[in-house]
N, C-alpha and C positions, 0 to 999 in steps of 0.2 A: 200283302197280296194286292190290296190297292196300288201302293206309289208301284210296283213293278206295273201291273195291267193299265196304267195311266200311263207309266214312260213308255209302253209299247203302242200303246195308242190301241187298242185291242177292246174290241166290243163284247161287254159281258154278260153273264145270264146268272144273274144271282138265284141260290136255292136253299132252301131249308127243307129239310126233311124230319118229321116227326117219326122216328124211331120206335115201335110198340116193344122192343125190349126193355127200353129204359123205364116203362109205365107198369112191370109185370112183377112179379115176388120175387121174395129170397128163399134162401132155404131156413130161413131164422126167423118167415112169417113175417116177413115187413115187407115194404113196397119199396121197389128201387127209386120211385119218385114220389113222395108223399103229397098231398096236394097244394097245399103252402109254395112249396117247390114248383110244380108243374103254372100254377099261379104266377109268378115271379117268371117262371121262362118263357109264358104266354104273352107277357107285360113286355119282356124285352123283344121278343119275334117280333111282336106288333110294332115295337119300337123305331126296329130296323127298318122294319117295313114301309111305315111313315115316312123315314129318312130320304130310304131311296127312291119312294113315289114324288117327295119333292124334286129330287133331282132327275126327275123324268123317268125313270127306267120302274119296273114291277120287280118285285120279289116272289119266286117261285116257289111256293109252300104246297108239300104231298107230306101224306104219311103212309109209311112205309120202311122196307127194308131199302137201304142207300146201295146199297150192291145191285139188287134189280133197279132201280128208280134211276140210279145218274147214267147208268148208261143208255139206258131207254133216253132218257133227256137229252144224253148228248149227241144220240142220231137223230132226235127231233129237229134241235138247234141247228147241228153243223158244226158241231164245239170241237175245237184242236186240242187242248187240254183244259184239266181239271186240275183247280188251287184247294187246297185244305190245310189246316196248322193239323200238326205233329199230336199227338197224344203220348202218354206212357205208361199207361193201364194194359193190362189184359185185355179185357172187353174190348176199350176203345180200338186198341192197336189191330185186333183179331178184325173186326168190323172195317178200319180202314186197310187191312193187307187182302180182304175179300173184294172193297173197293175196286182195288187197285187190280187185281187178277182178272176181276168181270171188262175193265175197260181198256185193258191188255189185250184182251179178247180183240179189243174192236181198233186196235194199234193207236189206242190213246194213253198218254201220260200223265199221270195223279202226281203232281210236282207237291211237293212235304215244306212248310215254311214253318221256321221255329218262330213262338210267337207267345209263349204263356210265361215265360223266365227271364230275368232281369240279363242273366250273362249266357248268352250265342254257346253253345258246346265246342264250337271251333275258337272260341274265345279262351276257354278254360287253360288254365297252368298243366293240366293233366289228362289223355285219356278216361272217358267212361268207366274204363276198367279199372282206373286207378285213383278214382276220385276218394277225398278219405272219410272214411264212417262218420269221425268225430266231427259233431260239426263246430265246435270252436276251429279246430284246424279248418277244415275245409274253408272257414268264412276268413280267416287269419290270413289263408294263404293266397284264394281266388283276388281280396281287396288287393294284397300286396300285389301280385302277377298278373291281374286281368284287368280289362276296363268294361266299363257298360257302358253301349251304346247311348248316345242321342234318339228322343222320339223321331221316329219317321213320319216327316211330315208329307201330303200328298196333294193334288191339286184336287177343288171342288166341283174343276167339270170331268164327269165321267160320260163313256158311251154304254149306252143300255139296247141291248136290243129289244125291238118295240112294238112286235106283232104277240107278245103278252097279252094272255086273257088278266084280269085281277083275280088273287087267289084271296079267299078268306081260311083266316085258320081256325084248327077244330074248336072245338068247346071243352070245357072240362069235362062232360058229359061223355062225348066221345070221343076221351082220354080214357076212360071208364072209373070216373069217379062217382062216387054216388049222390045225392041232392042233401043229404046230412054232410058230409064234406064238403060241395060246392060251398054250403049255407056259412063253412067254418070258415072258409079260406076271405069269404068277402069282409069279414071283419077285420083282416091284416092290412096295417098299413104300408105294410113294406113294400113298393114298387119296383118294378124292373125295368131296363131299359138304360140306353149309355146317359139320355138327356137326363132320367133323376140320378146318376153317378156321377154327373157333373157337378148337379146338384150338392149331393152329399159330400164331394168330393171339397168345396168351397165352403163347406159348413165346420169342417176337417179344419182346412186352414186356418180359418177364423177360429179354431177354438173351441165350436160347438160339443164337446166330447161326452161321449160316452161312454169312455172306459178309455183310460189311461194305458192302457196295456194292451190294444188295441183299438185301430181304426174303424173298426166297424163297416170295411169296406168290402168285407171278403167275399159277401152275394155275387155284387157285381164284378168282383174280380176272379172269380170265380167260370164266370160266364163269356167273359171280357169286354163287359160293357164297360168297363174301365181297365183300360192299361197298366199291368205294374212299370212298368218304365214312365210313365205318365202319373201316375203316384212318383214313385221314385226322385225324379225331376221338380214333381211339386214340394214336397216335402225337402228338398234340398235349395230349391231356387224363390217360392212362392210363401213357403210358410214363417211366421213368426211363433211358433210353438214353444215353450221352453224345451232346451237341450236334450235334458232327461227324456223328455215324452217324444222329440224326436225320434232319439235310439229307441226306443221301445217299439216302435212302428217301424224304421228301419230292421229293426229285429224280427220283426210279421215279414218284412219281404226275404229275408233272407234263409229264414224257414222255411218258406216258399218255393223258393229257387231250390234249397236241400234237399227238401222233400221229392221233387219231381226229380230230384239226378241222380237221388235213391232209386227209385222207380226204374229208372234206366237204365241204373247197375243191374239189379236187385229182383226187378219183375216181382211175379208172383210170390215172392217170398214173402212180402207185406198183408199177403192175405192168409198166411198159414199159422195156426195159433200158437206155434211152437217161433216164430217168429226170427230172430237172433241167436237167440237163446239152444244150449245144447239137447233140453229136452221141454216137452212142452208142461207148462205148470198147471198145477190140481184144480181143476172146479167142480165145488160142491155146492155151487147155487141152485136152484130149484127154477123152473119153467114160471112160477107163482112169484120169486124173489124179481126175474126178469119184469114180469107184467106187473109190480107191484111200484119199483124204478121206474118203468118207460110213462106210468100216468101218474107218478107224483105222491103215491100211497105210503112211502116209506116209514121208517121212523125217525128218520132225519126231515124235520121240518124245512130248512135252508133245499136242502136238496130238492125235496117238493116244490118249493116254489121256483127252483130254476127249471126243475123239469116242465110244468105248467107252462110258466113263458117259453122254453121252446116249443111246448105243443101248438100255445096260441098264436106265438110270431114267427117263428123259425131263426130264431139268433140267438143266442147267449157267445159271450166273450171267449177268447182264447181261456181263461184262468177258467171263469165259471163252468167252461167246457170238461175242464182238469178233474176240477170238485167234484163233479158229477160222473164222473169214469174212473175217476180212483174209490167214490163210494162201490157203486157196480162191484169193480173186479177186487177190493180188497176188502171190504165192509161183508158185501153180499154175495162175493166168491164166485159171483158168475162170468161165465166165456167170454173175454173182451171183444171179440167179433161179432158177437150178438147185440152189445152195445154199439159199434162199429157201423153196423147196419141199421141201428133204428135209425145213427146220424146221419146215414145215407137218403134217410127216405124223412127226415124232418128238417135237417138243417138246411136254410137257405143255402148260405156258404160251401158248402158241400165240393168237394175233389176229392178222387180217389186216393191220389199222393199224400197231401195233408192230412187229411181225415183219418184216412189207415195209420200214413205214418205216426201222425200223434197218437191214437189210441194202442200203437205198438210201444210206443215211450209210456205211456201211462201206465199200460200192462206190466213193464221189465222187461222185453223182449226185443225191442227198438233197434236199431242200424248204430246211435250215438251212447255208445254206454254210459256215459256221463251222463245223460240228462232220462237214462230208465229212472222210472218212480220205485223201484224194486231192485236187488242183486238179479244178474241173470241168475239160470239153474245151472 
């Protein structure tokens, strides 16, 4: 979105909008954004915001619904169009196709940039419709048929428009957290923002690891304070890693990229507890067995303590994540969706694609039958 609004020379009005859907329940009794979270995405807003107050221009932060707000904003400005990346969720998609209808209204165009996935969908060997479940094939066949871009690189002078008041953003407070949570979240050290993914990103490189099986980068890549094609690139051009642990993180992006082209096939389907699978499998876990998991009380000790450090930090590892959802749904026979959701609202890392889609592999219900933790039914 940058290098295009720079090659056009096009004076921009940056916006973020605080969404109060994303801060509201489930139906599972969890919070769509758990405060850990909401923490970590306050750290990156501020981040941006930083950024582009150096480079002269304001960032325009409301909270609100984005379907009333950009259009009201964009008769404020004088804006010709509107940029946004792509999503492939429900939710998200529902919210930008609202967008897009309200500023319709006003004969504006909500232009769609792909921007979360390592290989472009017009890049691919295959139609959307015909991409294939398995993901050894899918990864066998895109490596052989397709390429992946180069970073897009952009220039550092931008134009901002500059009759901006400065916006401060809300608080955790009026997020609607409560001051026992504000109190929890200030003990996490985990930061957000692109400048500590740069950060972490160089600690990566060098070797710093914390887990072999993962990068530990998926907060931020999650967010996109860090780029997977900027990973991707590093870890192919910049790192000295051994081999092994190379692929192993190559294998985090290329899950990644799976994950969301499931989504695009597939939609809703990720979110239904019958999943893949021909019929949906028996739960006989207890609402007691759930709250008993989500704080660590189990009778598996190991499991406690990963669930703990997810409460207090918001991370555990791809594996450690396994451990802990295949206790849940096959130990304690409870709804994987219900686990699904706590990760929604404690994991930093957190996407609907990844997160769903893994805990449908963990289930036996999953898009990649090879890699279901279970036979389908």
């Amino acid at each position: 979105m940058l290098s295009l609004a720079t090659d056009k020379s096009v004076t921009m009005v940056p916006v973020y909008i605080f969404d109060p859907r994303i801060f509201s329940d489930t139906e599972f009794g969890t919070k769509k954004t758990g405060v850990l979270r909401a923490r970590f995405l306050l750290d990156s807003v501020r981040d941006l915001q930083n950024a582009i107050r150096q480079l002269d221009g304001e960032l325009i932060v409301r909270s609100g619904l984005p379907e009333e707000l950009l259009p009201e904003l964009a008769e404020r400005y004088g804006v010709d169009e509107v940029y946004h990346h792509r999503e492939v969720a429900h939710e998200e998609t529902l919210v930008s196709a609202q967008v897009e209808a309200a500023l319709w209204k006003l004969k504006l165009n909500l232009r769609h940039f792909i921007g979360h996935t390592l290989f472009h969908k017009e890049d691919l060997p295959f139609p959307i419709k015909d991409i294939p479940d398995e993901f050894n094939v899918f990864k066998k066949k895109t490596a052989r048929e397709s390429v992946i871009r180069p970073c897009i690189h952009y220039a550092n002078e931008f134009t901002f428009l500059h009759d901006i008041e400065p916006c401060d953003l809300p608080s955790l407070e009026e997020l609607g957290y409560s001051q026992l949570e504000i109190s929890r979240s200030e003990k996490s050290e985990i930061r957000g923002g692109a400048r500590e993914a740069e950060r972490q990103l160089n600690r990566v490189l060098k070797g710093a690891l914390l887990s072999e099986s993962d990068t530990g980068l998926s907060p931020w890549l999650s967010l996109g304070c860090l780029s997977v094609h900027t990973l991707y690139h590093a870890l192919n051009g910049e790192s000295s890693l051994p081999k092994a642990i190379t692929n192993a993180y190559m294998d985090e992006l290329w899950w990644h990229d799976y994950y969301r082209f499931m989504f695009k096939k597939y939609g809703n389907r990720f979110f239904k507890v019958q999943g893949f699978a021909s019929i949906a499998p028996d739960y006989k876990g207890s609402d007691e067995h759930f709250m008993q998991w989500k704080t660590g009380n189990t009778p598996n000790e190991h499991v406690n303590e990963l669930m703990l450090r997810l409460y207090n930090t918001g991370y555990i590892d791809c594996i450690e994540q396994m451990e802990v959802a295949t206790y849940l749904i096959h130990e304690l026979k409870v709804e994987w969706l219900r686990g699904a959701a706590y990760f929604e609202e404690a994991l930093l890392g957190y996407s609907p694609a990844t997160t769903y889609g893994r805990w449908a592999h963990f289930a036996g219900v999953g898009s990649s039958r090879k890699h279901n933790r279970m036979k389908f039914v």
